[in-house]
N, C-alpha and C positions, 0 to 999 in steps of 0.2 A: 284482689278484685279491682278491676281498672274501674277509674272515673264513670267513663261512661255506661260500664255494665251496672254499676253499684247505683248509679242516679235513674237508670232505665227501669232497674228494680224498684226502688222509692216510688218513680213515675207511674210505674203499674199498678202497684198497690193503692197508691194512693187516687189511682184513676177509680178502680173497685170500692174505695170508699168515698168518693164524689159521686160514681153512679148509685151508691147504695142510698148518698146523701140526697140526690137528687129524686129517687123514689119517694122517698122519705116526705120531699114540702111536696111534691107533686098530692101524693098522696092526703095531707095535710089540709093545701090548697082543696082540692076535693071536698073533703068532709068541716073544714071549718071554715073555708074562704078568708075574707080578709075583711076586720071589722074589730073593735073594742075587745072583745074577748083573743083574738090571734095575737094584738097590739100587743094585752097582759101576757102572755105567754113568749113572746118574744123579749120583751123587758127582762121577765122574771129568768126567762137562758141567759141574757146577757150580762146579768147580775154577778153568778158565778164563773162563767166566764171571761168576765172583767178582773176580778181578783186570778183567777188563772192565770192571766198574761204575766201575774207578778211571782207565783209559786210555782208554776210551771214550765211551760217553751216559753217565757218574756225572761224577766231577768234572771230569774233561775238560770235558764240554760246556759243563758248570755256568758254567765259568771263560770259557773260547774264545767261546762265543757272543755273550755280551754285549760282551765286547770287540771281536771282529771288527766286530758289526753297530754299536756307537761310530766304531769306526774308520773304516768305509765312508761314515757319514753325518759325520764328522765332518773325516775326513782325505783323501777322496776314495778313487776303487779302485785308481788306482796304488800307493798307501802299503800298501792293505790287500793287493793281489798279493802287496807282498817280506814282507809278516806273514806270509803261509799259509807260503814255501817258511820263514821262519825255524822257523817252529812245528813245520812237517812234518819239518826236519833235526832238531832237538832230541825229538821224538817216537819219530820214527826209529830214533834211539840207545838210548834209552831203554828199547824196547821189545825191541831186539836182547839187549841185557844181560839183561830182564825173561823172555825168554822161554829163553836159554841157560839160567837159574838154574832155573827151573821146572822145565824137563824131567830138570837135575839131583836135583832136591830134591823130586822126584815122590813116593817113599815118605811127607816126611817130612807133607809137606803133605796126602796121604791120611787120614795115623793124625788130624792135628790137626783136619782136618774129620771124621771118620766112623769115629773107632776104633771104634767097635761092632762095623764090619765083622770084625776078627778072630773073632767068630763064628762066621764062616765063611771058614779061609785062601784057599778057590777064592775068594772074592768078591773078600777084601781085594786077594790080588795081580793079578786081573783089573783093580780099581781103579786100581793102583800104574800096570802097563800103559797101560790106557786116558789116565790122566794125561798121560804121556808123549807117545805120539800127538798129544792132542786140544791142551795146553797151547799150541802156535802157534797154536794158533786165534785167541787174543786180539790175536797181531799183526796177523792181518790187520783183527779187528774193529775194531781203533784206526782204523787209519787208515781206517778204511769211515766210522767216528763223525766224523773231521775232514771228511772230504771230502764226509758229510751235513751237518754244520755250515755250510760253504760252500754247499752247493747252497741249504738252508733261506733262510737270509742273503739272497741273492740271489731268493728267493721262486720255488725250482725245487725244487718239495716231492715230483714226483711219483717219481724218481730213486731216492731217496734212501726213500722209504714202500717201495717195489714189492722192495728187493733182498732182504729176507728172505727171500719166496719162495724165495729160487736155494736156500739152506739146505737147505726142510724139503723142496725135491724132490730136494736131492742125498739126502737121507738115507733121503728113497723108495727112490731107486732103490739105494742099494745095501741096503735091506730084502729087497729084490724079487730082486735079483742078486746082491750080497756075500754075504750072509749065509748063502743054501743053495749057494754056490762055498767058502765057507770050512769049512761043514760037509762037506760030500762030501770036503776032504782033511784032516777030524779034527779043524778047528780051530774052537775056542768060536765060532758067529756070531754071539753079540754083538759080537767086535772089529768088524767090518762098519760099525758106528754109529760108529765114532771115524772109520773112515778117509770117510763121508760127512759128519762134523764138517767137519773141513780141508778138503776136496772145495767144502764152502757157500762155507767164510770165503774162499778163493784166487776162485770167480766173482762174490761180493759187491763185494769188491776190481774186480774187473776191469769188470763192470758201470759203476760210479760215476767211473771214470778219462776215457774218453770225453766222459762231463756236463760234466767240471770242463774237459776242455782245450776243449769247445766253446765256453764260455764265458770261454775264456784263463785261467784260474784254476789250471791244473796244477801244483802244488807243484814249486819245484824244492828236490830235497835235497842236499845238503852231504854228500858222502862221506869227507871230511877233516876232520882235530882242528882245523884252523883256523875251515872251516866252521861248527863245533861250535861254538867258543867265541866264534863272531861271532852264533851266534844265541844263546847264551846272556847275551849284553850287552847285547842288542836293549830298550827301552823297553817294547815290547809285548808280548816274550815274558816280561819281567820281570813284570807288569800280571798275566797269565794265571796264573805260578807263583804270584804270593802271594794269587789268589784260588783258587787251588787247595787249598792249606795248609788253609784253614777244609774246605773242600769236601772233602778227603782224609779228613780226621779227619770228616764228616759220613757220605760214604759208608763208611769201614772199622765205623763206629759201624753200620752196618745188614748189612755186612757180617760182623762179631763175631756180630750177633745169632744171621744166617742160619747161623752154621757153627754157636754155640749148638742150634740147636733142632734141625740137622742129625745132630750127634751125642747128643743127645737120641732122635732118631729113629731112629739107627742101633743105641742097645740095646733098642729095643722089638720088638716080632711081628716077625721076617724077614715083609718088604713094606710095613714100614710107611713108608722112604724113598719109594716107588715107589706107594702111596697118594697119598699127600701131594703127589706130583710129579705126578701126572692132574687130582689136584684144582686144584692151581695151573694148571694149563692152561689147564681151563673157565675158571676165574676169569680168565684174562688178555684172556678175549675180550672180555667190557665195557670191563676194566681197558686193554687197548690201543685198542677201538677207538672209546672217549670220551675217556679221558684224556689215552692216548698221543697221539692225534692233534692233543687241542687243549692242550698243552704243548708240541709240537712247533712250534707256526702260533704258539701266543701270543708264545712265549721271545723271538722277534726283531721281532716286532712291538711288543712291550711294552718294549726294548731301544730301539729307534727312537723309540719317544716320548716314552721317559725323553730322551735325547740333545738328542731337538728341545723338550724343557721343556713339552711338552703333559701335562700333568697330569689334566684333563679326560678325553685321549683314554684317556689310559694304566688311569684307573678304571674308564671304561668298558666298556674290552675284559675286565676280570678280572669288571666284573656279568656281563656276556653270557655269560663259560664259565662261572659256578657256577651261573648258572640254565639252561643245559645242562644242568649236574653233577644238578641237581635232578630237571630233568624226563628224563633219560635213564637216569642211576643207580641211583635208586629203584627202580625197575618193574623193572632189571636183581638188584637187591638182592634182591624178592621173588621174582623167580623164583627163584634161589639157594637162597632159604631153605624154598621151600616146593613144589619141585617140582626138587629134586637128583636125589634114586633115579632116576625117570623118564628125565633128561637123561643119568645115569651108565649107566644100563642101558642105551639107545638107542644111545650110541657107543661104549662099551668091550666090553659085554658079549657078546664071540666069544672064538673059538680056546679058549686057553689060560687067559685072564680068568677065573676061578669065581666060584660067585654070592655067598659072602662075600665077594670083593673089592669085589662092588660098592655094597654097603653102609657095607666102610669107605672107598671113595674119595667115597661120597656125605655122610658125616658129616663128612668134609675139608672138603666142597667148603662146607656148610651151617658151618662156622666159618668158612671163610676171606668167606664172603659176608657175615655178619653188620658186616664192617669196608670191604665193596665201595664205599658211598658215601666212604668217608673216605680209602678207597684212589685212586678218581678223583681228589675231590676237590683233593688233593696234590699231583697233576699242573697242575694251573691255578694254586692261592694258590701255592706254591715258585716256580714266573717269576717275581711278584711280587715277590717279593725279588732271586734271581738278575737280572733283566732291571735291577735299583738299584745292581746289583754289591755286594749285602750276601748275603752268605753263610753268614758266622757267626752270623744270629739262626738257621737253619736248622739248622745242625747243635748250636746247645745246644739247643733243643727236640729236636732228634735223640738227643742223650745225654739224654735225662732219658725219651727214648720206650723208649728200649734198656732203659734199668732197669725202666720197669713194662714192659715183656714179659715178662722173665724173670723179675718177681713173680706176675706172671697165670701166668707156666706154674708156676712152684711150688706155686699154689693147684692149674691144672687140669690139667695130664698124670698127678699121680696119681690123681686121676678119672676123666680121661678119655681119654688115652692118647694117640696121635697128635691126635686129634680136638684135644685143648684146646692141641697147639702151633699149630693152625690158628685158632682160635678169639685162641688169646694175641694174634696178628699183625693179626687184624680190627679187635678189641677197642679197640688201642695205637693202628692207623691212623686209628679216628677220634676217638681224643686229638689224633696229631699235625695231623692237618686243623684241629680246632675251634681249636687252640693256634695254629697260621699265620694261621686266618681274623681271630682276638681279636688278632694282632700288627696286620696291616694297620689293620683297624679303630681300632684305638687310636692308631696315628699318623697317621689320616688320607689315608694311600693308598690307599685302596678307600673310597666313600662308594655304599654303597648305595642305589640308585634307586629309583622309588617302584613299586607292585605287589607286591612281595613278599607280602607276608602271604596277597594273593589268589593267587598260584601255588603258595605255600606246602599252602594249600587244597584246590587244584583237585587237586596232584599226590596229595594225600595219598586223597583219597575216592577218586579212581581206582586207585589201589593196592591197596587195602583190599578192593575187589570183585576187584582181579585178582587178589588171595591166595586167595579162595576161590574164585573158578574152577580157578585153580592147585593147591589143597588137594583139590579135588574128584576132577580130573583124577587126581592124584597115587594117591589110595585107591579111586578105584573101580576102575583095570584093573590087571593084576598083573603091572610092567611085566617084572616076574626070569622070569618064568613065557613070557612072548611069546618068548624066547631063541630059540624051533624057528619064530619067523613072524616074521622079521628085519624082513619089508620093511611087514608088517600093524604093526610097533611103530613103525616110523619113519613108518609113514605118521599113526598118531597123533598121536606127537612133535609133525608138522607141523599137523595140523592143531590141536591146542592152542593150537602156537606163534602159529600165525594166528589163533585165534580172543581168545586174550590182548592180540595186538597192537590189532587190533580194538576190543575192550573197553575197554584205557585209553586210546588215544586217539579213541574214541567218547565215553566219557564227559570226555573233556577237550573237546572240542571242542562237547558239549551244555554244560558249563558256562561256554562261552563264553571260551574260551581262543583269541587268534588265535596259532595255528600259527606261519605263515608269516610275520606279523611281527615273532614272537621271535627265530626264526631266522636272521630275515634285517639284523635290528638293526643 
């Protein structure tokens, strides 16, 4: 499967589970709006999925992938079989202790991400609650991250892109059904969203078990302290922990941040968590479905060719995804910056949503975009490294990004309120890009091919017109106003959107840009 077919796949999939995602808060926004009780519910997701970044796709992956796919090319697939179940027993464990301690230590871990919340005790202990509930989630998501690791490896991408979906429909449907069953017998429906949390992570899991044993791959795990300590001896699982070590301290370092800016967030407006949390939404869709995708296709492709000493190939594949990054990002970057309200208004703006909301999730959305190229970007230069099994330059540029965040928000949250924690985060990401891209560069693992300057070009004039069709768009109709003709604003929405797409890649393709041989490089 070439490059581009394998990352079109990711891209698709993973488009189907952004729009599934996007029904989902739309949906959400609808029936709870944004206020002290959304704030807890957003805390209490972020909880487990903060420790995810660390057992899961964060340093897990970081570590496991390039190992596994060494090992498969180096050690053949028998060796790399008894690797997974070693991995899987020690994970296993791991995860059991990680997740008993969690649901004990629910309060504590509350106040340390989002004391604010006392503001409001209905919120905070709603949070406390939800914690509890949602915090297995992570177990399952672990082992969903190893056994997409496997699938990826193996170049069985479609698996492993498509399970999110299960997620954002479980948590439809108990939108749709929990939430007015829990109300009709007195009980908050927000709890509703936790019990579809667990509900994703248990068919995520269950989904991805089938791929791996068709392919013989099905972990066997060690339910015995002997098992334990036979995979804790193991060469390979040794190899994984101590590229984890840098990689733990790289993730907790972005980690720190998020809970930083989180409780920052929690003493400003009641709604400004739940701002912040729509805006990152929008933002994930380019962000997952450029980034994520070809981070996902690169990681073990770039893995492989370090292994087999092709140096050539290995450059090659990190030009192909930045000038992706280029020509996809940008044009994603301006619409962000220059046609938010419009976007914000068109899918949030129902039910319970009011029409300040939609302004301040649209000044989120226009910070956190300002940093969209350099937020992709990250996703491609980071293989780069990880696929060398070098880690640690990753997470010092990691600590030295953490610090100027929380410089920038010093200068801009008393300015600008939630808006400049979003702005901080854009800001930062495309330090840490420029800071990865000058690593490579400077040793020589990435040599730039020639054209650049001409893309460089071409991307930038076609942007520059799509801003101001974008800008135009944005000021002449009143999108807060269209609220009462739902389907006359969406129908705009579209046809903008078509008519933008249109515009820049018309004017790329007048400047003589071949498409399809970039793509397909």
């Amino acid at each position: 499967m070439s490059l581009f077919k394998a990352a079109s796949t990711v891209s698709l999939l993973t488009l189907a589970s952004r729009i599934t995602g996007l029904v989902r808060d739309l949906l959400m926004a609808s029936i709870f709006g944004a206020n002290a009780l959304t704030d807890a519910f957003n805390v209490a997701f972020r909880i487990p999925n903060l420790f995810r970044r660390l057992f899961a796709e964060g340093a897990f992956s970081q570590a496991f992938v390039p190992v596994l796919a060494a090992s498969k090319a180096q050690e053949g697939e028998e060796a790399t079989r008894a690797l997974i179940s070693q991995v899987a027993t020690l994970l296993f464990w791991v995860l059991l202790v990680t997740c008993t301690l969690g649901v004990l230590g629910a309060p504590l871990l509350v106040w340390l991400l989002a004391s604010g919340l006392r503001q409001s005790p209905e919120g905070y202990d709603a949070a406390v609650v939800m914690t509890r509930w949602m915090f297995p989630y992570i177990g399952f998501m672990s082992l969903v991250a190893l056994s997409a690791g496997v699938l990826n490896t193996w170049k069985r991408f479609a698996v492993s892109a498509a399970t999110p979906v299960l997620l954002n429909l479980s948590m439809i449907a108990t939108a749709f059904w929990g939430a007015p069953w829990l109300a009709a017998r007195g009980i908050e429906p927000i709890y509703a969203m936790a019990g579809g949390v667990m509900l994703g992570g248990v068919l995520q899991l269950a989904v991805q078990l089938p791929a791996l044993a068709r392919l013989g791959l099905l972990p066997r795990i060690g339910m015995s302290p002997a098992a334990l300590r036979a995979a804790w001896g193991t060469a390979g699982v040794r190899r994984i922990l101590a590229l984890m070590a840098p990689a733990l301290l790289g993730v907790g370092v972005a980690q720190v941040s998020l809970m930083i800016n989180t409780q920052i967030a929690s003493y400003l407006q009641p709604g400004s968590v739940t701002w912040l949390f729509y805006a990152d939404r929008l933002m994930e869709f380019p962000t997952a479905l450029l980034g994520v995708a070809l981070g996902v296709v690169l990681t073990p492709q770039l893995a492989s060719a370090k292994a087999a000493g092709d140096a050539k190939r290995y450059s090659a594949m990190l030009d192909w995804g930045l000038r992706l990054v280029l020509l996809l990002a940008v044009p994603c970057a301006v619409g962000l910056l220059a046609f938010a309200e419009p976007l914000v208004a068109t899918l949030f703006h129902r039910g319970e949503l009011r029409d300040s909301d939609v302004g301040q999730i649209a000044l989120a959305l226009i910070g956190y975009g300002a940093g969209l190229v350099g937020l992709v970007a990250i996703k491609v230069l980071a293989p780069g490294y990880y696929a060398s099994q070098d880690i640690r330059t990753p997470v010092k540029i990691a600590v030295v990004v953490l610090v100027i965040t929380q410089l920038l928000n010093l200068l801009l949250v008393p300015l600008l309120a939630h808006t400049g924690l979003a702005l901080s985060i854009g800001l930062a990401a495309m330090v840490n890009a420029a800071w990865l891209l000058w690593g490579l560069l400077r040793r020589g693992i990435y040599r730039p091919e020639p054209g650049w300057l001409r893309l460089v070009l071409q991307v930038l004039a076609a942007s520059c017109l799509l801003a101001v069709l974008l800008l135009w768009g944005s000021h002449h109709f009143d999108w807060i106003a269209l609220r009462a003709d739902g389907w006359r604003r969406a129908g705009l929405l579209a046809l903008m959107l078509l008519a933008s797409m249109l515009l820049y890649f018309g004017v790329l393709l007048i400047s003589g840009l071949r498409l399809r041989a970039l793509l397909r490089r």
